[in-house]
C-alpha positions as CSV (number, residue, x, y, z in Angstrom):
1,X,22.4,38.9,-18.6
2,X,23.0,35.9,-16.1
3,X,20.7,35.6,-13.2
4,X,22.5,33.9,-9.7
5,X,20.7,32.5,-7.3
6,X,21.7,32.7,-3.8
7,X,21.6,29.8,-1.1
8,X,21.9,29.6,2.3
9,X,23.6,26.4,3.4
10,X,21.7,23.9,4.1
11,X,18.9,24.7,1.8
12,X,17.4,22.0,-0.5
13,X,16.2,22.6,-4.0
14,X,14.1,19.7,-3.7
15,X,10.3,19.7,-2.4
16,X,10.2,18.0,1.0
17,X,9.2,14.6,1.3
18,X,7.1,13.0,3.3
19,X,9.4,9.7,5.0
20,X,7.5,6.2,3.8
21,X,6.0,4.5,6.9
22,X,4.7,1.0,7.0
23,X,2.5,-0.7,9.7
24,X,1.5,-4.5,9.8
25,X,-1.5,-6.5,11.3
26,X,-2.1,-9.8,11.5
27,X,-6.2,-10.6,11.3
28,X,-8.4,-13.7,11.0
29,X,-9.2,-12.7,7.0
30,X,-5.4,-12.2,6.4
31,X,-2.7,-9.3,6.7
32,X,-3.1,-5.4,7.4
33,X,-0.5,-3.4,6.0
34,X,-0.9,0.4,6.2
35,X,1.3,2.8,4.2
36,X,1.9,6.2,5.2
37,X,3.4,8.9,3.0
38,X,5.2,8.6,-0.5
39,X,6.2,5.8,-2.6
40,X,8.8,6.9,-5.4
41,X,11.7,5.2,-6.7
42,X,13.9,5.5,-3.3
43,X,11.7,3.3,-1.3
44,X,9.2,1.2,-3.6
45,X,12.0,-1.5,-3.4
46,X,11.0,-0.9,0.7
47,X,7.9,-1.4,0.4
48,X,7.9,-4.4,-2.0
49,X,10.1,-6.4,0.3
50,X,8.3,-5.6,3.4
51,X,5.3,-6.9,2.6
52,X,6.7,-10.0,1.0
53,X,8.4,-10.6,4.5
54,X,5.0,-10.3,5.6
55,X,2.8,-12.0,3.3
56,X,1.4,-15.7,4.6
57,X,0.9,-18.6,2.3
58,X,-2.7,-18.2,0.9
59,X,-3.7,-15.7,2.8
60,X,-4.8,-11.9,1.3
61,X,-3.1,-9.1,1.6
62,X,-4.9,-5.7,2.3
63,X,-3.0,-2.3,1.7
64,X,-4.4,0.5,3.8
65,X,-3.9,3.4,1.4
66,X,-5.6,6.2,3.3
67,X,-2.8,8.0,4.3
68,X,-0.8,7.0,1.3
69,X,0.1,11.0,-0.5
70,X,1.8,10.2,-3.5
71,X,2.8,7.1,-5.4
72,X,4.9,7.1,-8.9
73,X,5.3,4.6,-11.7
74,X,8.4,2.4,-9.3
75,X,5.7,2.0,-6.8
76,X,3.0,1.2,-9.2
77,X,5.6,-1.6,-10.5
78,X,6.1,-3.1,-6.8
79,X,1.7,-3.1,-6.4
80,X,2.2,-5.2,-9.7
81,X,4.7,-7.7,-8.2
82,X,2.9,-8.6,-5.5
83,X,-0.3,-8.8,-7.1
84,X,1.7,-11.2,-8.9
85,X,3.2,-13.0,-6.4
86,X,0.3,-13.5,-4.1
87,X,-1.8,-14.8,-7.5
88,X,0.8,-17.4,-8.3
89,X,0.0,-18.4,-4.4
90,X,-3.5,-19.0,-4.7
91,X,-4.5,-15.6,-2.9
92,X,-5.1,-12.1,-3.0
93,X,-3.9,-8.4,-2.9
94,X,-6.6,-5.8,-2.2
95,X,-6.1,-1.8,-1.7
96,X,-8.1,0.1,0.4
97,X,-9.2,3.9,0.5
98,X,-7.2,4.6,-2.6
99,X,-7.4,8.3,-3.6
100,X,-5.7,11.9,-5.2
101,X,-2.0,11.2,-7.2
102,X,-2.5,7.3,-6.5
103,X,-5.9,6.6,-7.5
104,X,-5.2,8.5,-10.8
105,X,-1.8,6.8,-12.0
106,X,-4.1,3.4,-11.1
107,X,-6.6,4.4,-13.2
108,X,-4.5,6.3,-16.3
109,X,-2.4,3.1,-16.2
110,X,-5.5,0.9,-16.6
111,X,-4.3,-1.1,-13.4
112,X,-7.5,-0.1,-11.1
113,X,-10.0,-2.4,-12.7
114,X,-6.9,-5.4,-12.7
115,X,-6.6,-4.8,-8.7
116,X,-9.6,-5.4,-6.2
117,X,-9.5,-1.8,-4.9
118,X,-12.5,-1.6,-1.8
119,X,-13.4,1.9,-0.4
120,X,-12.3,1.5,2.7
121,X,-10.8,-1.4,5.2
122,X,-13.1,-2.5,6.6
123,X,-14.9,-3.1,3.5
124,X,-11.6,-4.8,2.2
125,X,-11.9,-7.1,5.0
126,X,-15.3,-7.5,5.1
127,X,-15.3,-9.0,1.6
128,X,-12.2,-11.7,2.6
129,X,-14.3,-13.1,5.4
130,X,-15.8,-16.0,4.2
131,X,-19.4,-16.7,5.4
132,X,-18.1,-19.9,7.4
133,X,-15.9,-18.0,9.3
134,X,-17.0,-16.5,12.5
135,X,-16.4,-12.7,12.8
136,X,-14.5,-10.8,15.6
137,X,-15.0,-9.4,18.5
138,X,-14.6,-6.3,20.1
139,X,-11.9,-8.2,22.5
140,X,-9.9,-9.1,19.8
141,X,-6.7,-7.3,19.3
142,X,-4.4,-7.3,15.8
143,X,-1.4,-9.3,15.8
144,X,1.6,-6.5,14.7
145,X,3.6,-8.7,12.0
């Protein structure tokens, strides 16, 4: 016995995604990206390049990974790039607020103890300031990239 399946057009047998979106600041410790939504093998090759566009010679990079929902092995392999790249130029790639599907690849892939992963940003930031370097003020406003 053969079971059919009826669709209506239109319908999608795949789960919804949620669309990648990327955000850039410029601040006195170094750059601010925040990444909302997925990271899979359509747009790790996105992300990668947008943040090298972004990166500045020896200054950090900090990820904002709060809103980031779900991340698979491509994007896991474009975090490794750049951790690369910004190492071979004398600086830095942090993540901050890392948690659910990403967190765990990090850690099953034993990549979370290789990456300087900080709770939140503004500890991520708080940690690049160096104790030379005066701190902000409320008056000062992000630079978008």
């Amino acid at each position: 016995m053969h079971v059919h399946s009826a669709r209506l057009p239109g319908d999608n047998p795949e789960p919804a995604r949620t669309p990648l979106t990327l955000g850039c600041h410029r601040l006195d410790g170094g750059v601010l990206i925040t990444v909302i939504g997925e990271v899979d093998t359509t747009n790790a090759g996105q992300l990668e390049s947008y943040i090298r566009r972004r990166m500045l010679p020896g200054m950090p990079v900090v990820i904002d990974c709060r809103l980031l929902t779900f991340m698979e092995s491509s994007g896991l392999r474009a975090l490794t790039n750049l951790h690369t790249a910004l190492t071979e130029q004398g600086s830095t790639l942090h993540l901050a607020g890392v948690h659910g599907i990403p967190a765990r690849l990090l850690r099953v892939t034993g990549m979370w103890p290789l990456l300087n992963i900080h709770a939140g940003t503004a500890d991520a930031m708080l940690g690049l300031l160096s104790p030379g370097r005066p701190t902000r003020t409320g008056d000062d406003v992000p630079q978008a990239c």
